[in-house]
Every structure is written in C-alpha cells, then in structure tokens.
C-alpha positions as CSV (number, residue, x, y, z in Angstrom):
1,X,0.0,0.0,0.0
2,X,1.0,3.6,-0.8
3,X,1.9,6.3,2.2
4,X,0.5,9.5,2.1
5,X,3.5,10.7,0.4
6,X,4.3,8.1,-2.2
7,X,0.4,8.5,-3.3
8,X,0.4,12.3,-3.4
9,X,0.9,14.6,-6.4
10,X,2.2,17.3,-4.3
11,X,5.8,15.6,-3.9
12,X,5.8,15.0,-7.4
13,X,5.4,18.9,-8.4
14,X,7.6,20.0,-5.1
15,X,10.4,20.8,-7.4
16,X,8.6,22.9,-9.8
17,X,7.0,24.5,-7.0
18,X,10.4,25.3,-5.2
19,X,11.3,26.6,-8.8
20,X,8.4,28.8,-9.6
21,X,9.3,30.5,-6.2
22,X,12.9,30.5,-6.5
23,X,11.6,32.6,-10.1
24,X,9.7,35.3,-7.9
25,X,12.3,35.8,-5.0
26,X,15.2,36.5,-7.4
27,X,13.0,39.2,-9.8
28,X,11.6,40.8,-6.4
29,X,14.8,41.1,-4.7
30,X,16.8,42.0,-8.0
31,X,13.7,44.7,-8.9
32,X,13.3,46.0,-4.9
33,X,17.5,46.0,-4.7
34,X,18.0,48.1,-7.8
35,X,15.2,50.3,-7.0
36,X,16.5,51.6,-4.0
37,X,19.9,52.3,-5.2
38,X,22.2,50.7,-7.7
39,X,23.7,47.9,-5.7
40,X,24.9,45.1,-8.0
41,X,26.9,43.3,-4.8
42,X,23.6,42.7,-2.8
43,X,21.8,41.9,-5.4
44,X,24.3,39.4,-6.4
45,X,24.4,37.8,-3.1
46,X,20.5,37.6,-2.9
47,X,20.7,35.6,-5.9
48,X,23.4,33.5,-5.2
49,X,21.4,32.8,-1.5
50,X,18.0,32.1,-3.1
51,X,19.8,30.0,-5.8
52,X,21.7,27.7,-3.3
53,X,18.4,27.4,-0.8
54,X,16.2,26.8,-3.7
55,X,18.8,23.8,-5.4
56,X,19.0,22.3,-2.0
57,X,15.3,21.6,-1.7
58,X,15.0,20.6,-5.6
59,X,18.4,17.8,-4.8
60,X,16.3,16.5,-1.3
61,X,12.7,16.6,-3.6
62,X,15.1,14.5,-6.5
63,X,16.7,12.1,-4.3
64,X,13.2,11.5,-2.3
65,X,11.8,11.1,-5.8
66,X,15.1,8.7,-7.2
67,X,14.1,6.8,-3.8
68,X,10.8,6.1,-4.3
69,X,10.9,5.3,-8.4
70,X,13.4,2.8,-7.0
71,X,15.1,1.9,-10.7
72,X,17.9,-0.1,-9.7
73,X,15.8,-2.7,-8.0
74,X,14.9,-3.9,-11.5
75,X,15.9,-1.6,-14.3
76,X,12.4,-1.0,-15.2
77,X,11.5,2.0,-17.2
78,X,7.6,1.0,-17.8
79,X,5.4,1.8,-15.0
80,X,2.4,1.0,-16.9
81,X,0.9,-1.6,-14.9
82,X,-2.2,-0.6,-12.9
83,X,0.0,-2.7,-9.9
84,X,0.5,-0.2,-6.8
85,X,4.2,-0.6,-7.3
86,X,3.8,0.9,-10.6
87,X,1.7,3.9,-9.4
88,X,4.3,4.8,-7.2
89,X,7.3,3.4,-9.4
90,X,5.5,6.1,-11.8
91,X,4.9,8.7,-8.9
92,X,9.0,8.5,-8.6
93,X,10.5,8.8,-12.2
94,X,8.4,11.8,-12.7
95,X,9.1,13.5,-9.6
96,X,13.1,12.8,-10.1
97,X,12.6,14.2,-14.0
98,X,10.9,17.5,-12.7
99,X,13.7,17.3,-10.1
100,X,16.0,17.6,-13.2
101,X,14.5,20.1,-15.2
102,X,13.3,22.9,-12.6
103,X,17.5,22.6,-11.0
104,X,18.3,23.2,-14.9
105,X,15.3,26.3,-14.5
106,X,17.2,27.4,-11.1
107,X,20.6,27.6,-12.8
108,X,19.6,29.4,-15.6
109,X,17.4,31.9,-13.2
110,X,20.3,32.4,-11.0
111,X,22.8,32.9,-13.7
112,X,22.4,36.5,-14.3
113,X,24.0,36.9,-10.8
114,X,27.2,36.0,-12.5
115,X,26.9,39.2,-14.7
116,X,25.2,41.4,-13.4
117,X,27.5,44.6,-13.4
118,X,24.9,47.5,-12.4
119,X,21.6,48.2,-12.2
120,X,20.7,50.6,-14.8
C-alpha cells in the first residue's frame, strides 16, 4: 500500500513549485534592490542565496523522488501496470525528472547573478 507521500501529487510537483518560487524571490529582490539604489553586490548575493536554498530543496525533492521510483531494484522504465508498485514506481521517475528540469530552470534563473555589473 502507498503512504500519504508516495500516493500524493504534491511531492511530485515540489520541485517545480520550489522553482516557480525561487523565479519570484530573485526578480523581487533584483527589482526591490536596484530600486533603492544601484547595488549590483547585494543583489548578487540575494541571488546567489536564493539559488543555493532553492537547489537544496530541488536535490532532497530528486533524491526522495530517485528513492521512491526505486530503478535499480529492476531496471524498469515502464510503469504502466495498474499494480500499486507501478503507481508509485511512476509517482517517482516523474518527480526525479521535474527534479532535473526545474535545478536546470534554477541555474539558468540564478545565472544572471554572474553578470550582473549594475543596475541601470
């Protein structure tokens, strides 16, 4: 039988979630920074903060999801069974790809940190 988080869709979508806010923090902070004065260090370091936090909680959310999809018990890719173990075999794999793709969506988010060399 399925826990309460194996059966949920809200682990699955964690990582796009974490994403989608990492998204907002760095645009508010950048836009509330530069409007006050033209700091390019803090802003910078708000980014870099937000990007580390936010790639944490996407690598716990992808190894949780790696966990739980549980692929080198069999080397299975199909999960198309309408077994339990393939609900939650399925559950996994596509919480450990949005795990992948929103760290990929993080890094490119926080990149501009790199560059940024004023405000104006």
């Amino acid at each position: 039988m399925l826990g309460p988080r194996e059966s949920s869709l809200w682990h699955m979508i964690s990582a796009p979630t974490i994403w989608a806010l990492h998204f907002c923090v760095v645009y508010g902070w950048t836009a509330s920074v530069c409007a006050r004065g033209p700091d390019p260090a803090a802003a910078r370091l708000g980014i870099g903060i937000a990007t580390a936090v936010a790639l944490l909680g996407i690598a716990v959310v992808g190894w949780r999801a790696w966990r739980q999809w549980d692929y080198l018990d069999d080397y299975d890719y199909e999960h198309d069974g309408p077994s339990v173990e393939d609900r939650r075999e399925f559950l996994g794999h596509a919480g450990w790809l949005l795990a992948i793709v929103s760290a990929i969506g993080v890094i490119f988010v926080g990149m501009p940190a790199l560059f940024i060399e004023t405000c104006l």
